[in-house]
C-alpha positions as CSV (number, residue, x, y, z in Angstrom):
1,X,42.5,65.6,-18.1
2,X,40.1,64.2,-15.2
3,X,36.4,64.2,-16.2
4,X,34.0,64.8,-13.5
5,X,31.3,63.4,-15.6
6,X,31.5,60.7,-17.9
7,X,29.8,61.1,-21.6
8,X,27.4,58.0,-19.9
9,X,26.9,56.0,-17.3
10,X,27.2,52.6,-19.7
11,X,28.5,51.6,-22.4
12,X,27.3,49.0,-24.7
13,X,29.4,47.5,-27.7
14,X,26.7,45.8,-30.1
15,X,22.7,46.2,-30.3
16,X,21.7,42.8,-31.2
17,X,19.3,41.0,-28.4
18,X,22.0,40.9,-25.7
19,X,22.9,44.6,-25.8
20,X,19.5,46.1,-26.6
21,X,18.1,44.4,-23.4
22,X,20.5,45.4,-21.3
23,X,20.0,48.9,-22.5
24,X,16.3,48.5,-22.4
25,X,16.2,47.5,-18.8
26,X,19.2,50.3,-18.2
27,X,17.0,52.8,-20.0
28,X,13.7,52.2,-18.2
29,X,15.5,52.5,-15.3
30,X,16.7,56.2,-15.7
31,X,20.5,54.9,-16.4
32,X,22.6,57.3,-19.0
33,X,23.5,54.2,-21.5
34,X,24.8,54.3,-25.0
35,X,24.7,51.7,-27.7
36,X,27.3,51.6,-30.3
37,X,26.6,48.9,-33.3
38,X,28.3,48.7,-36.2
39,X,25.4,47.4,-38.5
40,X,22.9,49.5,-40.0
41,X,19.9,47.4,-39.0
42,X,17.6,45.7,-40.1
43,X,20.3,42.6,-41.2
44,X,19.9,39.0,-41.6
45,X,20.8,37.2,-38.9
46,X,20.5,33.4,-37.6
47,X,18.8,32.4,-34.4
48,X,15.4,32.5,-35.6
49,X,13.5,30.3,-33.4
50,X,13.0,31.1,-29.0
51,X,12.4,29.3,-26.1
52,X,9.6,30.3,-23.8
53,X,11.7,32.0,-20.7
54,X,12.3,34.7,-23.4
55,X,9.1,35.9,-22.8
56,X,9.9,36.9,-19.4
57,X,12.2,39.3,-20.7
58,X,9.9,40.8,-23.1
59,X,7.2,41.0,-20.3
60,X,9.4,43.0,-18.1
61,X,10.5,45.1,-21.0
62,X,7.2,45.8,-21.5
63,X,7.6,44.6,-25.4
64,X,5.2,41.8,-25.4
65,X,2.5,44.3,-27.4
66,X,5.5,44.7,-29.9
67,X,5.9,41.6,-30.6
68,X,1.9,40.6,-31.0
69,X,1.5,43.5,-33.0
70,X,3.7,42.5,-35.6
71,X,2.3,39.0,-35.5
72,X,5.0,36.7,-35.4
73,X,4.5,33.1,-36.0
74,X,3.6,31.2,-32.7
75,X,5.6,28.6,-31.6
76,X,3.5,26.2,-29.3
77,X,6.6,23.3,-29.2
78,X,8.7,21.5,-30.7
79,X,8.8,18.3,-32.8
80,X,11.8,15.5,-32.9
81,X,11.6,13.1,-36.5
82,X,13.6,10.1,-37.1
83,X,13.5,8.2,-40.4
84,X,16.7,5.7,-39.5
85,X,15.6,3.6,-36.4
86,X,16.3,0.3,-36.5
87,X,15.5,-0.5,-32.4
88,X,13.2,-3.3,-32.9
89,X,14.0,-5.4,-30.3
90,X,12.1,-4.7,-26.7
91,X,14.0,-1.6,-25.3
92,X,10.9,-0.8,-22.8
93,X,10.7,2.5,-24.2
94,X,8.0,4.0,-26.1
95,X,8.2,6.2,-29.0
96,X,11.6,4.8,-30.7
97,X,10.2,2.5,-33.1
98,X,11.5,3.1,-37.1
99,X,10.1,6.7,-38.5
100,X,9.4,7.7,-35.2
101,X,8.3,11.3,-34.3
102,X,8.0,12.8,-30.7
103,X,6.7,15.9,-29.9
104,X,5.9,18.7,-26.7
105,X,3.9,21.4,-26.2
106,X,5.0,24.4,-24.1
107,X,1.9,24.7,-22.3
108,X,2.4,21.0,-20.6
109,X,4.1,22.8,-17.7
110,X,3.3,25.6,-16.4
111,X,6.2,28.3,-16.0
112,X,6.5,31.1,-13.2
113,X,5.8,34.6,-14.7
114,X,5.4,33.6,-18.3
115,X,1.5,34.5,-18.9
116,X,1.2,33.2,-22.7
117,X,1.4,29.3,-23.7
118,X,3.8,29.8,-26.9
119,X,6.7,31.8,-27.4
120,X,8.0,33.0,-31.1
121,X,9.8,32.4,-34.9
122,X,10.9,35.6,-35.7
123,X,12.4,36.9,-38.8
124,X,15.7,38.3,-36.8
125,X,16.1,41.2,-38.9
126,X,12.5,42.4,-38.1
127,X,13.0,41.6,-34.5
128,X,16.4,42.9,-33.8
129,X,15.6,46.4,-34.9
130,X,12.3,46.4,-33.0
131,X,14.1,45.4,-29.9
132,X,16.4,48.0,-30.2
133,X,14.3,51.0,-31.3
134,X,12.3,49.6,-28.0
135,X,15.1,50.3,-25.9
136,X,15.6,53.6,-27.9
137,X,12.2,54.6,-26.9
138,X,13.3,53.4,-23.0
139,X,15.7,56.3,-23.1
140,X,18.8,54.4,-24.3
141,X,20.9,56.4,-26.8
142,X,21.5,54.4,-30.0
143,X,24.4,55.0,-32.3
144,X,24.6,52.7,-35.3
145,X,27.2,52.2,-38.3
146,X,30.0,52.8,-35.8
147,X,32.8,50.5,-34.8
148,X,34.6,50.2,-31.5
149,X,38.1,49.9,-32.2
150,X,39.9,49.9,-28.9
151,X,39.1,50.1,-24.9
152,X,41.0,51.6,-22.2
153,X,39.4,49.8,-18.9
154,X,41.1,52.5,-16.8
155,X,41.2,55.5,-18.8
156,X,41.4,58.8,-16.0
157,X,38.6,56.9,-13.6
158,X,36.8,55.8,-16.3
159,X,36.5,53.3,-19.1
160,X,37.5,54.9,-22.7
161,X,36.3,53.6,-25.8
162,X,37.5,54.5,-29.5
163,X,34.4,55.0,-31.7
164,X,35.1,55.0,-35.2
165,X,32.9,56.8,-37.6
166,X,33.6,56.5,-41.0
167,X,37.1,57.8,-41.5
168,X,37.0,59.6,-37.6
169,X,37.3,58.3,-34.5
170,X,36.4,60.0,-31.5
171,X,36.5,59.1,-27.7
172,X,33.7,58.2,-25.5
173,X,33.7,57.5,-21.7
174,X,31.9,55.5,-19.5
175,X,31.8,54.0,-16.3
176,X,31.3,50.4,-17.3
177,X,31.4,48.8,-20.7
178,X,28.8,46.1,-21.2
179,X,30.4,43.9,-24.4
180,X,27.5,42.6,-26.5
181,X,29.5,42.4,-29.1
182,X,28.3,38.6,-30.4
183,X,30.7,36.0,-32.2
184,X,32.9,38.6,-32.8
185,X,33.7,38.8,-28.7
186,X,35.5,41.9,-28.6
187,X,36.7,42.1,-25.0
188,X,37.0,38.1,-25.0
189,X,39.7,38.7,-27.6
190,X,41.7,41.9,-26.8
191,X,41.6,40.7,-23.1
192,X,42.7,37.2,-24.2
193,X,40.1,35.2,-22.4
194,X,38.4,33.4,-25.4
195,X,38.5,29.5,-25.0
196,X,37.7,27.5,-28.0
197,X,35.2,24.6,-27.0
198,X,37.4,21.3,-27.4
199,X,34.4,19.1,-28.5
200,X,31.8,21.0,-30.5
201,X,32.7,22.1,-33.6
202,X,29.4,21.8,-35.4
203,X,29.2,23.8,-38.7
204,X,25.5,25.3,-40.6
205,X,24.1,26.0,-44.0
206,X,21.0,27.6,-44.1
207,X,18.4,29.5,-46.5
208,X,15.1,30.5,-46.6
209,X,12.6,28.7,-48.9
210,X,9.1,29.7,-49.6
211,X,6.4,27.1,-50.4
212,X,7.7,23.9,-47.7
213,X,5.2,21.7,-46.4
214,X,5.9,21.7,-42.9
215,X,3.7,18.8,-42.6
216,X,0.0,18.3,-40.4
217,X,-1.2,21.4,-39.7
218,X,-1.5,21.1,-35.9
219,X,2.6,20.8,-35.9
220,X,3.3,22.9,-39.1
221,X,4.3,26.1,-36.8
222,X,6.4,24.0,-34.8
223,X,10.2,24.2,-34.7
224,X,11.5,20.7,-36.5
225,X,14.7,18.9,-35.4
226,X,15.1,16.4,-38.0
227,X,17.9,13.7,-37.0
228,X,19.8,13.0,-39.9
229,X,21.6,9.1,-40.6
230,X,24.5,10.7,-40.6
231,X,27.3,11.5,-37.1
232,X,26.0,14.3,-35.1
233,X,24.0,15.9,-37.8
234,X,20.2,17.1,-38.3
235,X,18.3,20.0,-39.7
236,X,16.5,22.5,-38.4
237,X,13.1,23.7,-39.8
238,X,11.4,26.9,-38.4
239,X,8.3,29.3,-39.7
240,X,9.0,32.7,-40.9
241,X,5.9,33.8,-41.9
242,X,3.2,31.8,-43.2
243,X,4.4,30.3,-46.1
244,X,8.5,30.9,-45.8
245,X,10.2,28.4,-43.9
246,X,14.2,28.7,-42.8
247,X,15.8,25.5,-43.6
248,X,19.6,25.1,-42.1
249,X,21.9,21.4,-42.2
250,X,24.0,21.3,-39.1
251,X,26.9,19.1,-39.0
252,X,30.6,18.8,-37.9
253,X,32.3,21.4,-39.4
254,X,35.3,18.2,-40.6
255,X,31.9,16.4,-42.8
256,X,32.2,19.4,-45.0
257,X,36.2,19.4,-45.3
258,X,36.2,15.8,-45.9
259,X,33.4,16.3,-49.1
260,X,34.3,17.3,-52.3
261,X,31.9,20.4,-54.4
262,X,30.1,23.3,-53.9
263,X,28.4,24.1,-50.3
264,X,25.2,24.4,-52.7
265,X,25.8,20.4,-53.2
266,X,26.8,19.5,-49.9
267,X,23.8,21.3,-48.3
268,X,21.4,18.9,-50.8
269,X,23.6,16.2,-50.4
270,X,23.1,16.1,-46.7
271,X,19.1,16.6,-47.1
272,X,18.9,13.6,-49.4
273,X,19.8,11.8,-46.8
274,X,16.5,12.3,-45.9
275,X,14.1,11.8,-49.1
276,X,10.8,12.9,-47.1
277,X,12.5,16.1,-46.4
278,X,14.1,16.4,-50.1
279,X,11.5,15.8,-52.2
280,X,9.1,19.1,-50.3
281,X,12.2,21.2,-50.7
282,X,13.1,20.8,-54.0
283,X,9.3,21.8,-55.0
284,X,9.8,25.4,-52.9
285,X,11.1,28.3,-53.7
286,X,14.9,29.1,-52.3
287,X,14.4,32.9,-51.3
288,X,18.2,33.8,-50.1
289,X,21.2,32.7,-50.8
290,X,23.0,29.7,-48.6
291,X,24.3,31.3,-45.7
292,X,27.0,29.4,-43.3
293,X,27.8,29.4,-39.9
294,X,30.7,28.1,-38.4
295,X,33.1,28.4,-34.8
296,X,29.9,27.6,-33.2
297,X,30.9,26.6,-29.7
298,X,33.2,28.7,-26.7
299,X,33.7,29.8,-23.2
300,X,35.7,32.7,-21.7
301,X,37.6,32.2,-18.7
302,X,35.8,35.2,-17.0
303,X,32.6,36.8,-18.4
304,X,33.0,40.2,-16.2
305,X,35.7,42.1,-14.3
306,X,36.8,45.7,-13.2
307,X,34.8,47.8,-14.9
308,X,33.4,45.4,-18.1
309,X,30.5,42.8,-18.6
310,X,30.1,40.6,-21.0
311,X,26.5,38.9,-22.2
312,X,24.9,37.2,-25.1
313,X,27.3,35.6,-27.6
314,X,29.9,37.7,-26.7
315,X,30.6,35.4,-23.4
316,X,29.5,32.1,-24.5
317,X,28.1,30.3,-27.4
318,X,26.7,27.0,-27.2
319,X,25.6,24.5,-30.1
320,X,22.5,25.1,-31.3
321,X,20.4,21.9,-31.3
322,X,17.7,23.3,-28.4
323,X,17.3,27.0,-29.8
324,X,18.9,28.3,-26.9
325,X,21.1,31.7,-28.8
326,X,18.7,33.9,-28.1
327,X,17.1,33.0,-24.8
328,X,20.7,32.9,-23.4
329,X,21.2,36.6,-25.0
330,X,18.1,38.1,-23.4
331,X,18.4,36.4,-20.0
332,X,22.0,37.6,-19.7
333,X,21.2,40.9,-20.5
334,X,18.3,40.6,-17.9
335,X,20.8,39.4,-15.2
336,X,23.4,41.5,-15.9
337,X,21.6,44.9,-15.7
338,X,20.7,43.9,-12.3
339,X,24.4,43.7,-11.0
340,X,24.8,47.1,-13.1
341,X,22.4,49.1,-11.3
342,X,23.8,47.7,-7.9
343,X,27.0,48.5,-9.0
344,X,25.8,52.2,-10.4
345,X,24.3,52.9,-6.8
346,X,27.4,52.3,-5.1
347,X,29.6,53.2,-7.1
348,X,31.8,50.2,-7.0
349,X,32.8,48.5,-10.6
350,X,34.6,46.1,-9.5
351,X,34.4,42.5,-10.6
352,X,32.9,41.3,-7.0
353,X,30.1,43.4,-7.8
354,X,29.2,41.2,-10.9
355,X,29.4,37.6,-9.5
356,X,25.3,37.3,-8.9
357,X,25.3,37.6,-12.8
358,X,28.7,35.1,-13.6
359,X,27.3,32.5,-11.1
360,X,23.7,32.5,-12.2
361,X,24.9,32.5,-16.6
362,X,27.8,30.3,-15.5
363,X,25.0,27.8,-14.3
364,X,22.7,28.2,-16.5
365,X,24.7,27.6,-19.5
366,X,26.4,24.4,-18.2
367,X,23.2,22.7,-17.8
368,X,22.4,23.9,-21.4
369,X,25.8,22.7,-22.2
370,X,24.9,19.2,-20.5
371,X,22.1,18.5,-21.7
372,X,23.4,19.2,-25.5
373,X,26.5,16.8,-24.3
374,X,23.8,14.4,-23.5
375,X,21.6,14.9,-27.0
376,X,24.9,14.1,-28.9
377,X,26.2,11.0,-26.9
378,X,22.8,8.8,-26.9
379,X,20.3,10.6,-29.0
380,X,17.8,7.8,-28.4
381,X,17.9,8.3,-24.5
382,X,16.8,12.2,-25.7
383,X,13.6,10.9,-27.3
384,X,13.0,7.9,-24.5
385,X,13.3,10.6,-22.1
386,X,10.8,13.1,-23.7
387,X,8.4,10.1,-24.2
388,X,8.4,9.2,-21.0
389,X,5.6,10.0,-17.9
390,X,8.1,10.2,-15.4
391,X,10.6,12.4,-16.8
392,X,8.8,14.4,-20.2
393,X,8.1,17.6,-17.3
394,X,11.8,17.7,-16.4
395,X,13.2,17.7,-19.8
396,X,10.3,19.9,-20.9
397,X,11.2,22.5,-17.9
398,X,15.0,22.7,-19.7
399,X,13.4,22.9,-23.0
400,X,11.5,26.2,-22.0
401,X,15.0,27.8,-20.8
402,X,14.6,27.7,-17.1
403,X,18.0,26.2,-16.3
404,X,19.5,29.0,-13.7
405,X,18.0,28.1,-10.9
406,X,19.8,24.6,-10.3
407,X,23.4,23.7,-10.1
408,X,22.4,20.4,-11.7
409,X,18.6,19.3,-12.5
410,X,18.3,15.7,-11.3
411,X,16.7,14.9,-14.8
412,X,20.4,15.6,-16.2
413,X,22.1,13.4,-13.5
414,X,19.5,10.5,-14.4
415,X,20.6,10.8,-18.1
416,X,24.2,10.6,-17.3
417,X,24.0,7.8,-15.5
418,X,22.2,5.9,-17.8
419,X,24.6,6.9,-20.4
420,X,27.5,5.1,-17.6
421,X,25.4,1.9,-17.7
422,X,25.2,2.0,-21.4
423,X,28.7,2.7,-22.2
424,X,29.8,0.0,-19.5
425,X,28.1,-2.4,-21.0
426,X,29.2,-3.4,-25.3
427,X,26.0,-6.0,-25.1
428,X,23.2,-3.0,-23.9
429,X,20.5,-2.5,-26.8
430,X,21.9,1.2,-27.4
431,X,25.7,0.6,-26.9
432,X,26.1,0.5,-30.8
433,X,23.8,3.9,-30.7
434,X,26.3,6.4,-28.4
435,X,27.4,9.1,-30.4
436,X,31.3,9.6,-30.6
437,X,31.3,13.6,-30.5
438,X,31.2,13.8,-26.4
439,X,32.0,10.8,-25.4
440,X,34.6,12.7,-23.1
441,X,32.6,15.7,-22.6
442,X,30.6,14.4,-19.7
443,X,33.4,13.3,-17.5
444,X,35.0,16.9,-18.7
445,X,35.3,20.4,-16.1
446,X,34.6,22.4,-19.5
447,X,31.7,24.2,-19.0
């Protein structure tokens, strides 16, 4: 049977950040959508800690009294510690001298249509289900508890899912399907266009603990990267509320395979490798159990086509180190609702209509991608850079998120090219200091 009318204009698999934006800029702009998540929320969740071009999203969404209201911590920057420096010789840069710390604050550059200095910590739980109810209140239809179990892309004229609901399953139709679907990339998968990153394959432990010391209290709301003296690992610290503190050890996922024990002593084992961060945590209180996250890093081959969209996690995932999950979730749902109204006038689902949003999260998330690629191979140049006049503004700009709007921000080229001279040359001060885990990755067409 032909429908002349389908049950909605969009569909939306998954209501975490991605999908409840997109339905929340659908909704308040008098599109029929539907979101189908199979969680009941609220759920735990990692990605706790944003970067400041999130709050565009929430300005436009109109959410920003939602998320004052429920008075999440501020996050004013960002703070870098080292406690394993031995560059003592004179490497003309500042700020890299043994236990060294560097620091920024958001509101060192000023950033186009973002009208608050700080962005947020969020317990994603909380968050999640106020973002979605938000969009409920837009006009977006919300089902949760229900699985997607199968799509036909070209079902009668329009796009079919199979909605399971408890033991039933029942069909729904749609013009366009928007998959939002996160790690578990439901249409990446069944359409076979998942590619596992060849270089990161970072692995996490993380738990909450109540009672850290987070340190001065003009930093203490900060998010923390602290580098670890061991390869390519560090741990993250970010405020949950006033006196709970997430703490999660990221590493490659093979320096957990190649230790012996529980995950309970590897996570303190890998701490201890840092006494001024071991000694405050074993004083507070562990509140959850050690959670762990792993198949951190991958691409599709295409992130839209006939008929289908994909944003958030459920198109690309890239390591963590910058805080960057979340950000990239919103602003893809922000970008792709604008090719999904264009597409809804005219009438026209096919994949040309989608390319403004593939070009602009294509962009955006290689120069994430670099600049990770560039964190891991010379961690010093990282902190040399952020100490220094001439470039702190440009790395600061990538730090806030706004990384769509150039193919490739000269600060990035300047930091590959130092990372050439360095690796040319066995007898530089940081040769002995490049990382091993991308030491391909820059020269690579992976992105």
């Amino acid at each position: 049977m032909t429908h002349e009318q389908p049950d909605f204009e969009v569909g939306i698999i998954g209501g975490g950040p991605a999908g409840a934006s997109v339905a929340a800029y659908l909704a308040k702009a008098g599109v029929r959508c539907v979101v189908l998540e199979g969680d009941l929320f609220p759920r735990p969740h990692v990605g706790e800690s944003f970067v400041p071009s999130s709050t565009r999203v929430f300005r436009e969404l109109d959410f920003l009294p939602t998320m004052e209201a429920h008075r999440f911590p501020r996050k004013y920057g960002a703070v870098w510690t080292v406690a394993t420096s031995a560059l003592s010789a004179d490497h003309g840069w500042d700020g890299l001298e043994p236990d060294c710390q560097v620091d920024v604050r958001f509101d060192e550059r000023a950033q186009p249509d973002v009208p608050q200095n700080y962005t947020y910590h969020v317990d994603r739980g909380q968050f999640d289900l106020l973002l979605l109810q938000h969009a409920h209140k837009l006009g977006a239809t919300v089902y949760s508890g229900v699985t997607v179990k199968d799509v036909d892309l070209y079902a009668n004229g329009f796009v079919e899912l199979r909605v399971g609901m408890g033991r039933k399953e029942f069909p729904l139709t749609v013009r366009v399907v928007v998959d939002a679907s996160g790690r578990r990339t439901f249409l990446g998968n069944r359409l076979k266009l998942k590619v596992v990153d060849p270089v990161f394959n970072q692995y996490a432990m993380h738990a909450w603990f109540d009672g850290y010391d987070r340190g001065p209290s003009d930093k203490r709301d900060y998010i923390h990267v602290h580098f670890l003296p061991m390869q390519n690992s560090w741990v993250w610290q970010i405020p949950i509320t006033d006196s709970i503190t997430s703490i999660g050890v990221v590493t490659q996922k093979q320096t957990f395979a190649q230790r012996k024990g529980s995950r309970e002593q590897l996570f303190w084992e890998c701490v201890g490798t840092r006494p001024d961060l071991l000694e405050p945590l074993r004083r507070a209180q562990q509140m959850r159990p050690l959670a762990e996250e792993g198949d951190y890093s991958y691409a599709m081959k295409a992130i839209c086509g006939d008929r289908f969209v994909m944003v958030g996690d459920a198109a690309r995932f890239v390591d963590p180190i910058f805080s960057t999950g979340v950000s990239i979730a919103l602003n893809s749902g922000r970008f792709a609702a604008r090719d999904l109204l264009g597409a809804l006038e005219s009438g026209d689902f096919r994949k040309q209509r989608f390319e403004t949003f593939e070009q602009t999260m294509r962009r955006g998330t290689r120069n994430w991608y670099e600049f990770i690629a560039v964190y891991y191979r010379l961690n010093v140049l990282f902190t040399a850079f952020i100490n220094s006049p001439q470039y702190r503004l440009d790395v600061l700009k990538l730090l806030q998120g706004d990384v769509y709007d150039e193919a490739q921000p000269a600060v990035l080229r300047q930091m590959r090219e130092i990372i050439r001279v360095v690796e040319a040359d066995e007898g530089h001060i940081w040769h002995s200091k490049l990382g091993s885990l991308t030491a391909d990755v820059l020269r690579s067409a992976f992105a």
